[in-house]
Backbone as CSV, one residue per row, in Angstrom:
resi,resn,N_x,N_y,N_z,CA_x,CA_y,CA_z,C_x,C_y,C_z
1,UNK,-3.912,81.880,3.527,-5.225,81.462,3.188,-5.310,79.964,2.988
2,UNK,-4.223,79.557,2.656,-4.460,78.502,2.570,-4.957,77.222,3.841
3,UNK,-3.868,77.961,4.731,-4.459,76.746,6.281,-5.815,77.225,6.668
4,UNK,-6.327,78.475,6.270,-7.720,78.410,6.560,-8.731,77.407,5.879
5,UNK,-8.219,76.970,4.576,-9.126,76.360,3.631,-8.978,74.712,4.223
6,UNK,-8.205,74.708,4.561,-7.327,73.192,5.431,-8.420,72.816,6.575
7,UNK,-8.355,73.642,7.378,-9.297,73.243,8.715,-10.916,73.678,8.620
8,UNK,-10.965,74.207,7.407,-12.473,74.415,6.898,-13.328,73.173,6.914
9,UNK,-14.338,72.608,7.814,-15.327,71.545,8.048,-16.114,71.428,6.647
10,UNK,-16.533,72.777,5.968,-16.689,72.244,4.864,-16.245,71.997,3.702
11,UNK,-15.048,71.458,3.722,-13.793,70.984,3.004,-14.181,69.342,3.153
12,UNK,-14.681,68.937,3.780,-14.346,67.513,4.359,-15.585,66.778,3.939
13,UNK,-15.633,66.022,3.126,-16.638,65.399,2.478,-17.199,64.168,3.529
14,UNK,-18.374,63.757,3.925,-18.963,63.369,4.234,-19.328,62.016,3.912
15,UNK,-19.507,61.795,2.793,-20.034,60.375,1.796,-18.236,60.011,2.049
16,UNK,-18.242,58.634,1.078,-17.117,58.018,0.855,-17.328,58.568,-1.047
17,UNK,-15.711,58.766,-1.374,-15.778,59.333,-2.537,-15.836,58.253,-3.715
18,UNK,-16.187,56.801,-3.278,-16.414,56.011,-4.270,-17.686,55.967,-4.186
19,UNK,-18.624,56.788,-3.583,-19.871,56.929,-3.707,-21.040,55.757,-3.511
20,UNK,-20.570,54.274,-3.088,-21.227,53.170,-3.080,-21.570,53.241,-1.573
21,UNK,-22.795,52.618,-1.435,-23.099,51.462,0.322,-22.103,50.587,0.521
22,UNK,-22.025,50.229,1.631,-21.279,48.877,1.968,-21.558,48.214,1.652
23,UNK,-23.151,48.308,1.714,-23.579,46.651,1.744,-23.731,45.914,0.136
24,UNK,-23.671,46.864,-0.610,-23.192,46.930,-1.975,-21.632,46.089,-2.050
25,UNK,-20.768,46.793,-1.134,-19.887,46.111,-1.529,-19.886,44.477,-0.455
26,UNK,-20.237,44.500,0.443,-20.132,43.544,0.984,-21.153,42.386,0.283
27,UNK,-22.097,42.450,0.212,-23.088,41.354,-0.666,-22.462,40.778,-1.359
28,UNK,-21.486,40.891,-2.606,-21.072,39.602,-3.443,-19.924,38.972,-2.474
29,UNK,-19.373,39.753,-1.269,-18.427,38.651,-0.426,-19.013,37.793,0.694
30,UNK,-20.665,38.614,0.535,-21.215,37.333,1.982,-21.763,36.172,1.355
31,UNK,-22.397,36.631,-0.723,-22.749,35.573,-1.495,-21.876,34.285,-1.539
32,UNK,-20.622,35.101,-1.713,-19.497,34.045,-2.707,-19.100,33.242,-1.070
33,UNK,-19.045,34.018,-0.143,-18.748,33.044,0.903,-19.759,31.855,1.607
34,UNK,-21.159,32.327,0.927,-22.098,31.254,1.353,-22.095,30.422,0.234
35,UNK,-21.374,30.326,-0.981,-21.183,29.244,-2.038,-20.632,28.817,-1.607
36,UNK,-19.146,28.990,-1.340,-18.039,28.336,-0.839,-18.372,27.302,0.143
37,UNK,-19.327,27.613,1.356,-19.707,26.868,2.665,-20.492,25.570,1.977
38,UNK,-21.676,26.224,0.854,-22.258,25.086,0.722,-21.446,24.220,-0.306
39,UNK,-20.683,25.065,-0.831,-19.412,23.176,-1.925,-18.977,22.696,-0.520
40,UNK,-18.419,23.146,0.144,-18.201,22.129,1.129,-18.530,21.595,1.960
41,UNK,-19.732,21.943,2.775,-21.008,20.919,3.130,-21.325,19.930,1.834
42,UNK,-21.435,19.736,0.325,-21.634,19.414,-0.696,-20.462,18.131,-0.075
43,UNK,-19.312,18.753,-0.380,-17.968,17.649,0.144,-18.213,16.905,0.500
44,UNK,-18.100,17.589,1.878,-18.046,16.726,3.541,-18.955,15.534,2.991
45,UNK,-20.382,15.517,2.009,-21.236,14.382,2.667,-20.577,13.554,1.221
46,UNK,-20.097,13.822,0.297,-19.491,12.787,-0.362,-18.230,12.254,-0.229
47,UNK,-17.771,12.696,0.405,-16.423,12.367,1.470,-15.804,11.047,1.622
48,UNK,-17.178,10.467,2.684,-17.650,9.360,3.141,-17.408,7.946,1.642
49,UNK,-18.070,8.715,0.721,-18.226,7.704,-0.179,-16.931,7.445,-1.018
50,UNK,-15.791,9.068,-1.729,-14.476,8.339,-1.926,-13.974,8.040,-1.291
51,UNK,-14.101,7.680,-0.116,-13.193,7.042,0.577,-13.367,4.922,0.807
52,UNK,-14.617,5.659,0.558,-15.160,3.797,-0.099,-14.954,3.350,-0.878
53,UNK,-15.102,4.102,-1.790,-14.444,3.521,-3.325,-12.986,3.774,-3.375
54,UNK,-12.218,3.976,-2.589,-10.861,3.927,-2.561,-10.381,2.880,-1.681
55,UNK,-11.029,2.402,-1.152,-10.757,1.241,-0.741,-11.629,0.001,-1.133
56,UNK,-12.078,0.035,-1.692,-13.162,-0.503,-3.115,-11.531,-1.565,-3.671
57,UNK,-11.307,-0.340,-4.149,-10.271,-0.054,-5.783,-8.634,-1.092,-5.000
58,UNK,-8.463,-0.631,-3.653,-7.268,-1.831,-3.305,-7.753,-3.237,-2.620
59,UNK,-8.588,-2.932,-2.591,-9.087,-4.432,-2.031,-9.383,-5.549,-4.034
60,UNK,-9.581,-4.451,-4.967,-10.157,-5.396,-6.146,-8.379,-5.406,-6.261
61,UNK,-7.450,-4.781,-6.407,-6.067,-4.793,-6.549,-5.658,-5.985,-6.033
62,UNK,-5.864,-6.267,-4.854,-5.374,-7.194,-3.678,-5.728,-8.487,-4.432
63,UNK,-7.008,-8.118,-4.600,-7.684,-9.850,-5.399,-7.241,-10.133,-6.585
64,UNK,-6.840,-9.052,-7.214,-6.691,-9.401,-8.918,-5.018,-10.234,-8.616
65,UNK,-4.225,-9.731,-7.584,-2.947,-10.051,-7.413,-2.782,-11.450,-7.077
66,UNK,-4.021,-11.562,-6.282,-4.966,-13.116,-5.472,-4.588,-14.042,-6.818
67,UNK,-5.970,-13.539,-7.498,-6.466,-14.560,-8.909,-4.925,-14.608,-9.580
68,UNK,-3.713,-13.973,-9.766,-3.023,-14.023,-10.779,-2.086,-15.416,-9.870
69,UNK,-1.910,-15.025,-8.674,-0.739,-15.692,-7.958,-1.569,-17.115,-8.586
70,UNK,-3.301,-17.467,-8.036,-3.560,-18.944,-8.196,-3.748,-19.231,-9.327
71,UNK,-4.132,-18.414,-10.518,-3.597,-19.150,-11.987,-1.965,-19.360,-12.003
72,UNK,-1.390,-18.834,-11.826,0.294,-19.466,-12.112,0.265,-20.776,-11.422
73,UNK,-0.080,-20.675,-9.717,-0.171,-22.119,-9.403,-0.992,-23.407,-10.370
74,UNK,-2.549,-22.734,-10.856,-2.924,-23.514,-11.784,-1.891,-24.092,-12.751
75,UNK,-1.266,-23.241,-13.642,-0.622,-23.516,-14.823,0.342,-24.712,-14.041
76,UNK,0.965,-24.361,-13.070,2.030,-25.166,-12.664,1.270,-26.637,-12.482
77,UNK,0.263,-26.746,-11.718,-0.208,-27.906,-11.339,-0.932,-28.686,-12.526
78,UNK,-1.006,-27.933,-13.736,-1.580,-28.793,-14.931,-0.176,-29.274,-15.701
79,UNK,0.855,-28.546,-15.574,2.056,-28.541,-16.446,2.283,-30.361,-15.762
80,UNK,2.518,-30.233,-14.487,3.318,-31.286,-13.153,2.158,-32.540,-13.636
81,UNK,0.916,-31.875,-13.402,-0.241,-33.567,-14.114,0.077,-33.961,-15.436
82,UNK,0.194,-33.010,-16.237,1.079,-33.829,-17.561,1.874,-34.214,-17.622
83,UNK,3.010,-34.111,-16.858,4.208,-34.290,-16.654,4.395,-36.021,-15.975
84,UNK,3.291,-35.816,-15.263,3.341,-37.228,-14.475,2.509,-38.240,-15.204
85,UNK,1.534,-37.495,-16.229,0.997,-38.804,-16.478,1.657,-39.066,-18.564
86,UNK,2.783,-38.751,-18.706,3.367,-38.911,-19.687,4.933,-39.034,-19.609
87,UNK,5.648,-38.609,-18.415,7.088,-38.285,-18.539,7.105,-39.762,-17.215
88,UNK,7.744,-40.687,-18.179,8.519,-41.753,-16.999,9.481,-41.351,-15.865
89,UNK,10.508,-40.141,-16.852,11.459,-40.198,-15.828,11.157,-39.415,-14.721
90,UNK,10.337,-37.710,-14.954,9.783,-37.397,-14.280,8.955,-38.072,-12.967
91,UNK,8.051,-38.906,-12.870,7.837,-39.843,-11.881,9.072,-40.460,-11.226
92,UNK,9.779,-41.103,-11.985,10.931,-41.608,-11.040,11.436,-40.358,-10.561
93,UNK,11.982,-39.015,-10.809,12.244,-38.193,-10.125,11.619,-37.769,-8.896
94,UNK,10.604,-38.208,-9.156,9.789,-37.402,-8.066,9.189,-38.321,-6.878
95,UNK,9.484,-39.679,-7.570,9.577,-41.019,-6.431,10.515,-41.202,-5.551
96,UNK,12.067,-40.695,-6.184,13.287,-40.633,-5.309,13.475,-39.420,-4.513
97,UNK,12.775,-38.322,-5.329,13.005,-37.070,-4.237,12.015,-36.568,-3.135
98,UNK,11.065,-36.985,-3.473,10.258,-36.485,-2.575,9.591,-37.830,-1.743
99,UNK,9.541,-39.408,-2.086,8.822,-40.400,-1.472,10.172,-41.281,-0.699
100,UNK,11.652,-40.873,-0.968,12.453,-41.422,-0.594,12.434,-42.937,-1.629
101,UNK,12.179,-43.422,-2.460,12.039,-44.396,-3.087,13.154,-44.888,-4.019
102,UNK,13.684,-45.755,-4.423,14.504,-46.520,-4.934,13.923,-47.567,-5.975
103,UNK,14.942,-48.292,-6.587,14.663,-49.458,-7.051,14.944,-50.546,-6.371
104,UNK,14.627,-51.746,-6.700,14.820,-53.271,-6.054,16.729,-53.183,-6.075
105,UNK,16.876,-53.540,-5.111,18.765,-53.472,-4.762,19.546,-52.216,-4.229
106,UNK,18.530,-50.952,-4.248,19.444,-50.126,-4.294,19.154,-49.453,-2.890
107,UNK,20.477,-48.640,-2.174,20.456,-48.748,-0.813,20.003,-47.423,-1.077
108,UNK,19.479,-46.965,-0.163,18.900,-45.591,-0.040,19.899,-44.792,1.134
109,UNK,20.670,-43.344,0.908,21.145,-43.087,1.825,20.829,-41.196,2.043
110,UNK,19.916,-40.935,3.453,19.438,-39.534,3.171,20.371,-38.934,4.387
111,UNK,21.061,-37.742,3.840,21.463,-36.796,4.899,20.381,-36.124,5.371
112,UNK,20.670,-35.711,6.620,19.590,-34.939,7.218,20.424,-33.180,6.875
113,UNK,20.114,-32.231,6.844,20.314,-31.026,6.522,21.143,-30.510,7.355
114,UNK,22.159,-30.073,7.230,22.997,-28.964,8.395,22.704,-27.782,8.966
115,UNK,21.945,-27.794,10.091,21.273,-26.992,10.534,22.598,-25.446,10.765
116,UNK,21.641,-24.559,9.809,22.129,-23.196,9.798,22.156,-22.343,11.270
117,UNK,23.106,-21.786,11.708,23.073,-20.497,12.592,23.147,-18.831,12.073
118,UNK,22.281,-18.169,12.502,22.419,-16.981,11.742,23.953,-16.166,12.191
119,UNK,24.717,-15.781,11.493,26.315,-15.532,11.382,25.527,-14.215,12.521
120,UNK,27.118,-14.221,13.313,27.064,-13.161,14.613,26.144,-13.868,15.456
121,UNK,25.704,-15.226,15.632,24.659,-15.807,16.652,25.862,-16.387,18.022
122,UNK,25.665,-15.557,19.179,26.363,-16.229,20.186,25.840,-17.446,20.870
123,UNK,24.875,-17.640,20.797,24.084,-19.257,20.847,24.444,-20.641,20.495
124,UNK,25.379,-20.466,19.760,25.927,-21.758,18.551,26.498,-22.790,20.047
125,UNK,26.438,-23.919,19.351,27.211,-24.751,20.617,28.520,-24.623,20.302
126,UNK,29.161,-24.827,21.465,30.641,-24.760,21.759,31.359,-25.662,21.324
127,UNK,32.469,-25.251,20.528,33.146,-26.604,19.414,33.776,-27.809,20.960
128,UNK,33.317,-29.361,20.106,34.129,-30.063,21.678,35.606,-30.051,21.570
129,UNK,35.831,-29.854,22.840,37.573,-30.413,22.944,37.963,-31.678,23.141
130,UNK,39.157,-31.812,23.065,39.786,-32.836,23.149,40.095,-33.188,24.439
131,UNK,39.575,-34.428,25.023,39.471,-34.788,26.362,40.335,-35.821,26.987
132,UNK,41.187,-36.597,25.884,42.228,-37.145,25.990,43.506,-36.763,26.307
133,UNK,43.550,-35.949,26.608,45.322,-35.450,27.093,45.218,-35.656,28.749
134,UNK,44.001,-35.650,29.336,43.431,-35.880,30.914,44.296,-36.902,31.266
């Protein structure tokens, strides 16, 4: 009796046994998915704008780094004007090193710099030989 009750058609329920519509269940996933679309249409159009203000923000970086480098130069160039218009020796330092300058008698003698080759440079000139043994 029992496989009769098995293949019995009216055994077989018809409805779904959670008893709801679909569209019951589908409605809060077509809602929540048309929120979702519009935060990000919402996005997309402010997008545009952090990305402005993020480059806003390194460009004021860039400048603040600007302004700091030319106050230090400031400081330096007020330190060097005091320096020159109170320090004697300072001036003479800076008459002999940088204007080539001397006093009355004294010979002035400037090396010129030994020009560097970068080490491993096959370019260098060729040491001379000795041409006297000919």
């Amino acid at each position: 009796m029992a496989s009769t009750r098995f293949l019995d058609p009216a055994s077989i329920p018809l409805k779904r046994q959670s008893g709801g519509n679909i569209w019951a269940t589908l409605l809060p996933i077509i809602q929540g998915a048309i929120i979702v679309g519009a935060l990000a249409v919402v996005g997309l159009f402010f997008l545009p704008v952090l990305q402005t203000e993020n480059r806003h923000k390194e460009e004021l970086a860039k400048l603040q780094v600007k302004i700091s480098d030319a106050q230090d130069q400031q400081r330096e160039l007020l330190l060097e004007t005091e320096l020159m218009k109170n320090d004697s020796a300072y001036v003479e330092h800076i008459a002999r090193d940088r204007l080539n300058m001397g006093r009355p008698g004294e010979t002035i003698l400037r090396f010129d710099p030994y020009p560097t080759v970068a080490p491993g440079s096959r370019n260098a000139a060729p040491a001379p030989t000795d041409d006297s043994s000919n």
